[in-house]
PDB file of N, CA, C, O and CB in Angstrom:
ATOM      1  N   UNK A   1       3.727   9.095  21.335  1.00  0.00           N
ATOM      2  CA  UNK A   1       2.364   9.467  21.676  1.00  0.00           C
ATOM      3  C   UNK A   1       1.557   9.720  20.416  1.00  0.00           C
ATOM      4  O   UNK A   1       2.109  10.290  19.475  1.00  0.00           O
ATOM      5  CB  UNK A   1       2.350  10.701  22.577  1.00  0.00           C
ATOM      6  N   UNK A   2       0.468   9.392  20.342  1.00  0.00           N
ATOM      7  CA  UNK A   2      -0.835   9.902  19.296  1.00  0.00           C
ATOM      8  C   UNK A   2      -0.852  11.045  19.019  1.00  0.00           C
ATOM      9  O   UNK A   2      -1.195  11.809  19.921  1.00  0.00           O
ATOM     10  CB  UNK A   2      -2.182   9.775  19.714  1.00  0.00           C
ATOM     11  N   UNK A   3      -0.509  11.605  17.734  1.00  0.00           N
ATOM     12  CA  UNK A   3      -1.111  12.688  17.314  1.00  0.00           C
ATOM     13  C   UNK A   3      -2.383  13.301  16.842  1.00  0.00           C
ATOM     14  O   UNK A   3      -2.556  14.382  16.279  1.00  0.00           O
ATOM     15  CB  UNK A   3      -0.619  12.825  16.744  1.00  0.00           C
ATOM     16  N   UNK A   4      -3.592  11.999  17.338  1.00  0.00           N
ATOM     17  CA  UNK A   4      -4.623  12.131  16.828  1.00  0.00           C
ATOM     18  C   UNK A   4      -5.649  12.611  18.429  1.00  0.00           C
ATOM     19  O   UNK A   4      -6.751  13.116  18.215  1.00  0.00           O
ATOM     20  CB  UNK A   4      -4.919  10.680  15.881  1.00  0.00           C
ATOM     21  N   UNK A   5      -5.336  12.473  19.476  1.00  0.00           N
ATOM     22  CA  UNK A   5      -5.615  12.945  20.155  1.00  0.00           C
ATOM     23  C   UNK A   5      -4.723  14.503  21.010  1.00  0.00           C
ATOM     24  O   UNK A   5      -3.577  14.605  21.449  1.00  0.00           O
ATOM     25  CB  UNK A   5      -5.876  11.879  20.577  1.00  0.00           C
ATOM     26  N   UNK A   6      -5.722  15.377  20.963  1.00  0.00           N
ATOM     27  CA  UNK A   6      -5.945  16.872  21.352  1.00  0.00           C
ATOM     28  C   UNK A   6      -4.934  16.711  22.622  1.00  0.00           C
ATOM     29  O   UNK A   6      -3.750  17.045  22.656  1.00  0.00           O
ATOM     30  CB  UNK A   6      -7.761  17.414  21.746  1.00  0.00           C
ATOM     31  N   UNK A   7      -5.877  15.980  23.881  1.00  0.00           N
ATOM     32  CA  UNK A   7      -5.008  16.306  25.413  1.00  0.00           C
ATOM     33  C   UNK A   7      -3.275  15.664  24.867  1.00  0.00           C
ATOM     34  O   UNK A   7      -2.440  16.078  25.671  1.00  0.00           O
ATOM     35  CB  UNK A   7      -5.922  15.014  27.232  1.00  0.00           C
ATOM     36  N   UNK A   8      -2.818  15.049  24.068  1.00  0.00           N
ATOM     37  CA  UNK A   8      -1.533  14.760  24.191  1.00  0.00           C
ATOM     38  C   UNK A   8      -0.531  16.095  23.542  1.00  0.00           C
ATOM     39  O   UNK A   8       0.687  16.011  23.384  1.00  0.00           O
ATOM     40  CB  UNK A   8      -1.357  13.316  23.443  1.00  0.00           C
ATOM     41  N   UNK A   9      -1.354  17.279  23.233  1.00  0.00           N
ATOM     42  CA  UNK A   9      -0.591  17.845  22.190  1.00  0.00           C
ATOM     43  C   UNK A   9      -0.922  19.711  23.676  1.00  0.00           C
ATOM     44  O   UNK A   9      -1.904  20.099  24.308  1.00  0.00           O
ATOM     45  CB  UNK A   9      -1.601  17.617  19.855  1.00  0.00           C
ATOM     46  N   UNK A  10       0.303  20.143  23.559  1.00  0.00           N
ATOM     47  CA  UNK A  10      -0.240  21.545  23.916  1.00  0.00           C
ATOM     48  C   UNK A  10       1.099  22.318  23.649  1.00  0.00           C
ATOM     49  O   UNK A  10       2.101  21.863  23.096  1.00  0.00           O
ATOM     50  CB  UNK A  10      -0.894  21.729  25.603  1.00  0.00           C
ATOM     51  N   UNK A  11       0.886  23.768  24.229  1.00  0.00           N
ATOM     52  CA  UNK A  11       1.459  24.646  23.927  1.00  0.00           C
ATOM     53  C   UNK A  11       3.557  23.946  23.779  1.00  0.00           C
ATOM     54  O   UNK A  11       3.810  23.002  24.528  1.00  0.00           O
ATOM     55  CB  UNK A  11       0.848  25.842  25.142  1.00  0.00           C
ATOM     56  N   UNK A  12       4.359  24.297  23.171  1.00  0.00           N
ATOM     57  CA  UNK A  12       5.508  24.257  23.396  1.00  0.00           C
ATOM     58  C   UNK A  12       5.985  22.639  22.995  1.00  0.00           C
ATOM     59  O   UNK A  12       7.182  22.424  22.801  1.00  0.00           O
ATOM     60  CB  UNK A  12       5.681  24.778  24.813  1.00  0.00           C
ATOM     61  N   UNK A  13       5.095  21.648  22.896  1.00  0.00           N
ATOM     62  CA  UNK A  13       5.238  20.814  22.620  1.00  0.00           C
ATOM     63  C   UNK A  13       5.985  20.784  20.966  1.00  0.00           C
ATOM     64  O   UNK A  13       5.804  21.721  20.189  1.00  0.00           O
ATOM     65  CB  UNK A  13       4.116  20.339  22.997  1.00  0.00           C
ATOM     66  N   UNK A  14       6.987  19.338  20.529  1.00  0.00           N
ATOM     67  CA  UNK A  14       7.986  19.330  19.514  1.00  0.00           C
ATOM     68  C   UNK A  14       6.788  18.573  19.055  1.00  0.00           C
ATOM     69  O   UNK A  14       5.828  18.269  19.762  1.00  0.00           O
ATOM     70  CB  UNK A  14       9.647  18.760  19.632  1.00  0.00           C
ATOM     71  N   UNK A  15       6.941  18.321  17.876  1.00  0.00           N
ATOM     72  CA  UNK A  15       6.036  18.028  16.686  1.00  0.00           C
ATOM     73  C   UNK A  15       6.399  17.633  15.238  1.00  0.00           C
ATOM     74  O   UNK A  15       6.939  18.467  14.512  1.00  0.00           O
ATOM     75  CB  UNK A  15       5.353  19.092  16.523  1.00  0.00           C
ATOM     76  N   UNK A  16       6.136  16.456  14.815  1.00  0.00           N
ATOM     77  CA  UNK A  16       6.142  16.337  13.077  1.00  0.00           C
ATOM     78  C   UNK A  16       5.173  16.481  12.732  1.00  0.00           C
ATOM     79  O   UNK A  16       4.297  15.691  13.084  1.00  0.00           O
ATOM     80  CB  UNK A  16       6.500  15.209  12.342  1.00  0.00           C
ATOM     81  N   UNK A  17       4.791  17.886  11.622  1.00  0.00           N
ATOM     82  CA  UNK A  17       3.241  17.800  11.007  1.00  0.00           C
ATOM     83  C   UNK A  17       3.842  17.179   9.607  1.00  0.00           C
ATOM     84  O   UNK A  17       4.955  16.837   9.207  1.00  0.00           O
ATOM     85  CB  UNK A  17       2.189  19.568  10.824  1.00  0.00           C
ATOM     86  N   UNK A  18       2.097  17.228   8.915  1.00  0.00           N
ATOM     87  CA  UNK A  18       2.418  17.164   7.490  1.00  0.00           C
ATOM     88  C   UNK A  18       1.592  18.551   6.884  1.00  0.00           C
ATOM     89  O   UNK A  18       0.603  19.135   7.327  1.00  0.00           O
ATOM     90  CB  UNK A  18       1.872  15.579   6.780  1.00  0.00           C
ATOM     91  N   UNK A  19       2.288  18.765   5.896  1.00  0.00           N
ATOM     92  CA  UNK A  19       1.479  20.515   5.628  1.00  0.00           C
ATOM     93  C   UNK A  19       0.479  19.810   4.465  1.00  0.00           C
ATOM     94  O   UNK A  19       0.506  18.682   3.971  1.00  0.00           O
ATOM     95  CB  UNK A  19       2.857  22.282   4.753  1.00  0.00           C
ATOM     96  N   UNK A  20      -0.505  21.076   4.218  1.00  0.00           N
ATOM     97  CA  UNK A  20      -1.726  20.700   3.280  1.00  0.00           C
ATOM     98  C   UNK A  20      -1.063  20.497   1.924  1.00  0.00           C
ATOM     99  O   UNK A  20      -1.560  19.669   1.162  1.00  0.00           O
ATOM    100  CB  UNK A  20      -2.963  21.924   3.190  1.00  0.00           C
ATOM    101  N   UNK A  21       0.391  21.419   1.435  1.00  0.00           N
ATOM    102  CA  UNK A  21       0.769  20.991   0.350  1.00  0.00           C
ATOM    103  C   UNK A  21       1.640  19.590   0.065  1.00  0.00           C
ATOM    104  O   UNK A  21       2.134  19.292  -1.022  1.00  0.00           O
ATOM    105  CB  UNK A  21       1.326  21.993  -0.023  1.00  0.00           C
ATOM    106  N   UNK A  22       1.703  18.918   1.109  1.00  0.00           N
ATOM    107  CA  UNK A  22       2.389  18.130   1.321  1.00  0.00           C
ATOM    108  C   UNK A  22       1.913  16.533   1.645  1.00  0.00           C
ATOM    109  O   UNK A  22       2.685  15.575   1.668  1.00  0.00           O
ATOM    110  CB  UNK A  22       2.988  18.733   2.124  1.00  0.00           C
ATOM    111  N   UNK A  23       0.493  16.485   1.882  1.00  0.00           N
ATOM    112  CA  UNK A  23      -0.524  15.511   2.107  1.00  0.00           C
ATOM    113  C   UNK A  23      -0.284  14.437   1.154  1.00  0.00           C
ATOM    114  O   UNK A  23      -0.591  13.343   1.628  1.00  0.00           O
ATOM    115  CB  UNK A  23      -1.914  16.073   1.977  1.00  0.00           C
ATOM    116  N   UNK A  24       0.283  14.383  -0.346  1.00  0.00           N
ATOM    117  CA  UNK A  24       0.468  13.714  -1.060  1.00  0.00           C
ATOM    118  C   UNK A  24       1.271  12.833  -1.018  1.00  0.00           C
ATOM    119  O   UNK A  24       1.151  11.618  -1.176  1.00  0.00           O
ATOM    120  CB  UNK A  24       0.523  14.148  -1.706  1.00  0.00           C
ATOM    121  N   UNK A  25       2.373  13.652  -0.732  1.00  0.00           N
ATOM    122  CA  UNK A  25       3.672  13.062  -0.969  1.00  0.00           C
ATOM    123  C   UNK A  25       4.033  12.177   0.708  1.00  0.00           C
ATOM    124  O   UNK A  25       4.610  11.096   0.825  1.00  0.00           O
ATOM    125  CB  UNK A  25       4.915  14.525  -1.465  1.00  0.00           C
ATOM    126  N   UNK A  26       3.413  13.159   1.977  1.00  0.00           N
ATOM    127  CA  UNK A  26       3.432  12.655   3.211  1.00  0.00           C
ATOM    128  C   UNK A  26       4.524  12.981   3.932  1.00  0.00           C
ATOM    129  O   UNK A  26       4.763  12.587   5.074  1.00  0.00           O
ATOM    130  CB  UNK A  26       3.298  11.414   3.198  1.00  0.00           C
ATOM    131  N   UNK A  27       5.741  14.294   2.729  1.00  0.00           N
ATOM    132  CA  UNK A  27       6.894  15.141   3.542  1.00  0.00           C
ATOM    133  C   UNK A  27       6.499  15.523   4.834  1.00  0.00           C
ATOM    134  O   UNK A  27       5.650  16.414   4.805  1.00  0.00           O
ATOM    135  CB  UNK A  27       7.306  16.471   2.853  1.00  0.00           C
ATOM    136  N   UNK A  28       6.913  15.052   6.260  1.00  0.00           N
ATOM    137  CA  UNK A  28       6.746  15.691   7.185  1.00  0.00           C
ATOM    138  C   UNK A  28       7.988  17.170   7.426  1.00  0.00           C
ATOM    139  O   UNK A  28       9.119  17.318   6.962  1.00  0.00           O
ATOM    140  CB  UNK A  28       6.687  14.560   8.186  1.00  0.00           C
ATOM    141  N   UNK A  29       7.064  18.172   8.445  1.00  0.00           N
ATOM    142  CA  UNK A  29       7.836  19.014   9.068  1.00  0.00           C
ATOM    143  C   UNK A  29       7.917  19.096  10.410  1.00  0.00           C
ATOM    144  O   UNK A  29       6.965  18.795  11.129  1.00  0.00           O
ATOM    145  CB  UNK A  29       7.601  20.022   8.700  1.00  0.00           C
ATOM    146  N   UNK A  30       9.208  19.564  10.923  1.00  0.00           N
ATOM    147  CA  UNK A  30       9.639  19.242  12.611  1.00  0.00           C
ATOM    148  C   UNK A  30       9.182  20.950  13.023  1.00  0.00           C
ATOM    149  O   UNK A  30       9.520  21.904  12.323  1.00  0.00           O
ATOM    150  CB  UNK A  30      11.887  18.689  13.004  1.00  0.00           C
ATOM    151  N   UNK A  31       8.372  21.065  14.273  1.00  0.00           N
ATOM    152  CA  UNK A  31       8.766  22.459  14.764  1.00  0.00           C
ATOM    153  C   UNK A  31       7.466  22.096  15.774  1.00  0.00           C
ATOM    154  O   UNK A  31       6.695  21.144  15.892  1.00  0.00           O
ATOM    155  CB  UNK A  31       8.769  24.052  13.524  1.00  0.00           C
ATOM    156  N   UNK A  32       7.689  23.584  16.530  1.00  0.00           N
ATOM    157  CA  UNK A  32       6.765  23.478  18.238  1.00  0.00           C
ATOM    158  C   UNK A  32       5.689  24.021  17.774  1.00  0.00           C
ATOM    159  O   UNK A  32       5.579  24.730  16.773  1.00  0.00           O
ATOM    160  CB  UNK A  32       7.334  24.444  19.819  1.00  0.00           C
ATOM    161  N   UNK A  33       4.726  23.615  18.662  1.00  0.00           N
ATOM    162  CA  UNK A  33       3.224  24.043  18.765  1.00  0.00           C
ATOM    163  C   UNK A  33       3.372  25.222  18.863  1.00  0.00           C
ATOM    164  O   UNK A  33       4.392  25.384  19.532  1.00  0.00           O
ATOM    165  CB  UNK A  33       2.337  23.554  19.838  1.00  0.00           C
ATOM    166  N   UNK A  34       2.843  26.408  18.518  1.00  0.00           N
ATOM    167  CA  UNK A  34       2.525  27.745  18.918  1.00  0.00           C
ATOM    168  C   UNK A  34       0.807  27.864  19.554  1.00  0.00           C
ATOM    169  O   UNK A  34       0.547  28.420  20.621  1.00  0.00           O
ATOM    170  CB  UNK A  34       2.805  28.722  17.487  1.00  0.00           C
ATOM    171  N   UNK A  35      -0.422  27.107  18.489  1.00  0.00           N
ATOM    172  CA  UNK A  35      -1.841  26.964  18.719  1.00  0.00           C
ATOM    173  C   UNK A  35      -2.229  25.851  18.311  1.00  0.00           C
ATOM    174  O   UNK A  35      -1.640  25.351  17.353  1.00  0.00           O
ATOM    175  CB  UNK A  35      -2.621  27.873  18.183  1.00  0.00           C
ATOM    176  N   UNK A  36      -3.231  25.225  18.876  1.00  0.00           N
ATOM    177  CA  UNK A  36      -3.711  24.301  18.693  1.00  0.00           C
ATOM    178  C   UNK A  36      -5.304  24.606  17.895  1.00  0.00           C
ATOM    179  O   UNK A  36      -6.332  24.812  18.541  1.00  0.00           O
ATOM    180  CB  UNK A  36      -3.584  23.665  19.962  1.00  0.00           C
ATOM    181  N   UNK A  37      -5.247  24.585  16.647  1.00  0.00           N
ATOM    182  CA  UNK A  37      -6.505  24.684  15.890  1.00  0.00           C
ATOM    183  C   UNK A  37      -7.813  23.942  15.761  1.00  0.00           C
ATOM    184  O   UNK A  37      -8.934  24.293  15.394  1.00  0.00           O
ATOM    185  CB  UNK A  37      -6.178  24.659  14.910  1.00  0.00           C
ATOM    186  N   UNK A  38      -7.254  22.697  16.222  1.00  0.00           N
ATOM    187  CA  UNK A  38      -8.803  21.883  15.925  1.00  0.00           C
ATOM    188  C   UNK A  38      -8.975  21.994  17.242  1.00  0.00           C
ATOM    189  O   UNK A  38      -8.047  22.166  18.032  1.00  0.00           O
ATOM    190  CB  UNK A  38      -8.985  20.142  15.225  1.00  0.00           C
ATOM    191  N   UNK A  39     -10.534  21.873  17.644  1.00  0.00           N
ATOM    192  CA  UNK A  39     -10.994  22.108  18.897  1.00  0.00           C
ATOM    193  C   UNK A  39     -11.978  20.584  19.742  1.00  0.00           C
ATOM    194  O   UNK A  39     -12.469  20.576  20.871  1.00  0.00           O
ATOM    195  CB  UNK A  39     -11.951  23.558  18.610  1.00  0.00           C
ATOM    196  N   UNK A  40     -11.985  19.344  18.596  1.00  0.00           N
ATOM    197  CA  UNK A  40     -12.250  18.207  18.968  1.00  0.00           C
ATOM    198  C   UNK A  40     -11.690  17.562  20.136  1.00  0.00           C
ATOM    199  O   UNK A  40     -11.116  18.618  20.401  1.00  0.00           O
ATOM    200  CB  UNK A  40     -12.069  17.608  18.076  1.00  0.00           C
ATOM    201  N   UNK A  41     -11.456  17.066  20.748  1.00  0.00           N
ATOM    202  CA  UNK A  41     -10.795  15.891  21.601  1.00  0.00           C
ATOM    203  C   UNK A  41     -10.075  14.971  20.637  1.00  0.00           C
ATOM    204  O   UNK A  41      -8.852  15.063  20.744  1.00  0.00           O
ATOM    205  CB  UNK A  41     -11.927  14.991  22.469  1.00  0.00           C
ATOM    206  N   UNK A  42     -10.451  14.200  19.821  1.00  0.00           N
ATOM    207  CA  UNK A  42      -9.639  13.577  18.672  1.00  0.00           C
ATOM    208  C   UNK A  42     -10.259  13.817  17.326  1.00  0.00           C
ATOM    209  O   UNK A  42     -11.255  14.518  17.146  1.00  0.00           O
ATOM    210  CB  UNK A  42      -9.492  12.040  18.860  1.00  0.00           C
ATOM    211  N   UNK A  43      -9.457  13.053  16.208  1.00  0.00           N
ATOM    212  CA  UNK A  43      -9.041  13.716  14.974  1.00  0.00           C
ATOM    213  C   UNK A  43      -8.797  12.467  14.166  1.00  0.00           C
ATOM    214  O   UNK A  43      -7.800  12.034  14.744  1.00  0.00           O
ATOM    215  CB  UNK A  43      -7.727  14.747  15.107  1.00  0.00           C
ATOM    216  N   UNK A  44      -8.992  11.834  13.457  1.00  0.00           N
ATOM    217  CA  UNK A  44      -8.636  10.619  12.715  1.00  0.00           C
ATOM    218  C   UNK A  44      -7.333  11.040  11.420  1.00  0.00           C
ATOM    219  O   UNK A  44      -6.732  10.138  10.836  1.00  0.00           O
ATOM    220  CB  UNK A  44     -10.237   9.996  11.984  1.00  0.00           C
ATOM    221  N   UNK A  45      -7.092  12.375  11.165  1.00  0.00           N
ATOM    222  CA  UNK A  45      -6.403  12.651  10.495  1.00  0.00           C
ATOM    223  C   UNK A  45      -5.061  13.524  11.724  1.00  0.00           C
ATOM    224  O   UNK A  45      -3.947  13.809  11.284  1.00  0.00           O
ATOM    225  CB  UNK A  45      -7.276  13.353   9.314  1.00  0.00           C
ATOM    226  N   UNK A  46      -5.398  13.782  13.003  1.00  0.00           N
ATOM    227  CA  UNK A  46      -4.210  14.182  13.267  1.00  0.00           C
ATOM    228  C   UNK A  46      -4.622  15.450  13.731  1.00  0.00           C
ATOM    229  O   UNK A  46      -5.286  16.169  12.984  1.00  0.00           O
ATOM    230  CB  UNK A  46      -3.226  14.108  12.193  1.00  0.00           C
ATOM    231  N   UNK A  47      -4.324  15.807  14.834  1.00  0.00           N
ATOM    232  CA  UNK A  47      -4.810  17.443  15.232  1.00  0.00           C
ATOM    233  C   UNK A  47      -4.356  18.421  14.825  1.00  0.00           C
ATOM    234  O   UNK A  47      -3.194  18.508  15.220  1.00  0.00           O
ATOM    235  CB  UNK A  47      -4.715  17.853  16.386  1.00  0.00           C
ATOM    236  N   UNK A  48      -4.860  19.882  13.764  1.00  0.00           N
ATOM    237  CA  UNK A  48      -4.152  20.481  13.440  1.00  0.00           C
ATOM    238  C   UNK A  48      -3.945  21.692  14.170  1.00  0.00           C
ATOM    239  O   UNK A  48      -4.734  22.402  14.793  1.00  0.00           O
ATOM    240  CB  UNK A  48      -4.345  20.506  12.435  1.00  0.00           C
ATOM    241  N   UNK A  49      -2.441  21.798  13.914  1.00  0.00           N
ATOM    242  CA  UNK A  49      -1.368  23.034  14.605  1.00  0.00           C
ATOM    243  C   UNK A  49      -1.046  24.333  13.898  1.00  0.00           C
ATOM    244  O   UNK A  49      -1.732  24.498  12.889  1.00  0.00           O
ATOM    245  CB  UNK A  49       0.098  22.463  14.799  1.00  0.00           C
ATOM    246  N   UNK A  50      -0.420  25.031  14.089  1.00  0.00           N
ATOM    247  CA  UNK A  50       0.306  26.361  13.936  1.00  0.00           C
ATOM    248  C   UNK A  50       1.566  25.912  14.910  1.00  0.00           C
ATOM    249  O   UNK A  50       1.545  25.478  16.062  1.00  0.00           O
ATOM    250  CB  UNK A  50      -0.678  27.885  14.488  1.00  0.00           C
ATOM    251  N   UNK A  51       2.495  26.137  14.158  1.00  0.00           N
ATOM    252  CA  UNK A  51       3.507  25.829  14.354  1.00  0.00           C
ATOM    253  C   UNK A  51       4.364  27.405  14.807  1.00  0.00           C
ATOM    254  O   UNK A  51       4.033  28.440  14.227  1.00  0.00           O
ATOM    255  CB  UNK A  51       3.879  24.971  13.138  1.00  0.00           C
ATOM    256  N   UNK A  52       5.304  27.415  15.727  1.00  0.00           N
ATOM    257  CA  UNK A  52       6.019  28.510  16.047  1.00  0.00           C
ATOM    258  C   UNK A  52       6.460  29.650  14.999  1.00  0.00           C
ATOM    259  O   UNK A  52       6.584  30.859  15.193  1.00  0.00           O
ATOM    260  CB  UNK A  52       7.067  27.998  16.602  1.00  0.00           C
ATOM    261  N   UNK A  53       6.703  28.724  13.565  1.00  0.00           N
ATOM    262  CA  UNK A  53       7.177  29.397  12.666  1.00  0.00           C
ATOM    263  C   UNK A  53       5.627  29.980  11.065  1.00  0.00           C
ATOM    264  O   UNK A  53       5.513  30.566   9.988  1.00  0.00           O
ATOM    265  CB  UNK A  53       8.606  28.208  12.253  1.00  0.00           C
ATOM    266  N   UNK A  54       5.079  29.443  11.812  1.00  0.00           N
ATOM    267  CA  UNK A  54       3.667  29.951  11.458  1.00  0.00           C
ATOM    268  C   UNK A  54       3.085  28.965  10.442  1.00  0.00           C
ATOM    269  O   UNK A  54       1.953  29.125   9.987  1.00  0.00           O
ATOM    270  CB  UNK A  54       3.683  31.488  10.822  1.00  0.00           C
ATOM    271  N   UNK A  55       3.925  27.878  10.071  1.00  0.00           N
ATOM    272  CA  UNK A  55       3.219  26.687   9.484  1.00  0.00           C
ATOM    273  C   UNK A  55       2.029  25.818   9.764  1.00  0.00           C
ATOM    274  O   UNK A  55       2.030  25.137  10.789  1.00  0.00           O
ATOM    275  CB  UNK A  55       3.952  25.958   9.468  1.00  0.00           C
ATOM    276  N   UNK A  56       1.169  25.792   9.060  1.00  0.00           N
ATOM    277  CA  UNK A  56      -0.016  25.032   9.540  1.00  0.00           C
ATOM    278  C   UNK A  56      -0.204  23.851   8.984  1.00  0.00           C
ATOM    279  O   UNK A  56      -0.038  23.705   7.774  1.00  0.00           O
ATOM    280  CB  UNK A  56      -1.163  25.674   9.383  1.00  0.00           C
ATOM    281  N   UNK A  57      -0.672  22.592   9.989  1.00  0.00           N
ATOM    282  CA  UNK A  57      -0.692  21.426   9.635  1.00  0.00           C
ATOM    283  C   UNK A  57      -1.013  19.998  11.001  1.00  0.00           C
ATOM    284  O   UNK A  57      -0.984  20.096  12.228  1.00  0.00           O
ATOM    285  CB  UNK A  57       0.694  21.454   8.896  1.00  0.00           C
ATOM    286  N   UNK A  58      -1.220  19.113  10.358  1.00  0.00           N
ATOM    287  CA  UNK A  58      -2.228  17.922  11.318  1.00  0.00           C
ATOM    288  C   UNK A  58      -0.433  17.308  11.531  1.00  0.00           C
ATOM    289  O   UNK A  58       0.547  17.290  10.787  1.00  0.00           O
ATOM    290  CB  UNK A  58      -3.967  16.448  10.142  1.00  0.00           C
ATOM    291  N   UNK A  59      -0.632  16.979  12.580  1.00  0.00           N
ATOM    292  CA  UNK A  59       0.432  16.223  13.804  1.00  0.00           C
ATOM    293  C   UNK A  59       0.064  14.678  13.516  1.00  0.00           C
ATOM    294  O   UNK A  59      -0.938  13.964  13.565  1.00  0.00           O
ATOM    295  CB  UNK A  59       0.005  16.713  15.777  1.00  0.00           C
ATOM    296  N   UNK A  60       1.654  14.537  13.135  1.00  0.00           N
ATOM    297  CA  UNK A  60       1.831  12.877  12.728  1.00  0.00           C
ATOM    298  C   UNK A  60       2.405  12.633  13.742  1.00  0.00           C
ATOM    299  O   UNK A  60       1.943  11.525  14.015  1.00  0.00           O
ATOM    300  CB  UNK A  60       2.660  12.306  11.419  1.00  0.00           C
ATOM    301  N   UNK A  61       3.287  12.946  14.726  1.00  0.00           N
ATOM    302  CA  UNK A  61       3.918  12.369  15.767  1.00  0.00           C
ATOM    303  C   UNK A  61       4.430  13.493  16.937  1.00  0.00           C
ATOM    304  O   UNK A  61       4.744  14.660  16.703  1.00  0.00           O
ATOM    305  CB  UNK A  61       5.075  11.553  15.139  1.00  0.00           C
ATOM    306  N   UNK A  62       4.427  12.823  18.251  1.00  0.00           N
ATOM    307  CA  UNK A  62       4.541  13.869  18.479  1.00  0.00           C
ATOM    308  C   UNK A  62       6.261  13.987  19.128  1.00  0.00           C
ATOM    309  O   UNK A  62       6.250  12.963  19.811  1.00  0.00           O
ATOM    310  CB  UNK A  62       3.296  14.214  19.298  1.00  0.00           C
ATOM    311  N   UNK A  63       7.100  14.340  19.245  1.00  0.00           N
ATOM    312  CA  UNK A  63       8.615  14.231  19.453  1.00  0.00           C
ATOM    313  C   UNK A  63       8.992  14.501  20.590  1.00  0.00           C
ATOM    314  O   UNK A  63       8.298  15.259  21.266  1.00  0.00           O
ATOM    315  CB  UNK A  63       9.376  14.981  18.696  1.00  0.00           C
ATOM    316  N   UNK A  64       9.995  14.046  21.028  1.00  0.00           N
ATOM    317  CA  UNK A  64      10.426  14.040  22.678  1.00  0.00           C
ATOM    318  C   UNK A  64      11.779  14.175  22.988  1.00  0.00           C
ATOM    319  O   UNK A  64      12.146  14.177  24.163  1.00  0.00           O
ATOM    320  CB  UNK A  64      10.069  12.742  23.409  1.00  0.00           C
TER     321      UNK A  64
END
C-alpha cells in the first residue's frame, strides 16, 4: 500500500519510516503508528508518523 496517502495509514498500523536524520542515506525504520502527524489526505514525500517508540518520520511502506 502507499505511504503517501493518509486514509491507508492509521492507528496500530506496521510501518517503514525514514527518520529526518536519515533522509540522506534513505536507512529505513520498522515500528507501529502511535499518531498520525500530517493532517493532508496525501503527501508526495510520505505521511509523517510518531511511531510507538516515539520516533518521528514520513512512511515509505506500509507492512503487513
Amino acid at each position: 500500500m502507499d505511504g503517501r496517502i493518509r486514509a491507508n495509514i492509521t492507528q496500530g498500523t506496521r510501518v517503514s519510516i525514514v527518520l529526518k536524520k536519515d533522509q540522506k542515506t534513505g536507512t529505513r525504520t520498522e515500528g507501529v503508528v502511535k499518531d498520525l502527524l500530517t493532517s493532508v489526505p496525501k503527501h508526495h514525500r510520505g505521511i509523517k508518523v510518531r511511531l510507538e517508540d516515539g520516533q518521528i518520520g514520513r512512511v515509505q511502506e506500509i507492512l503487513e
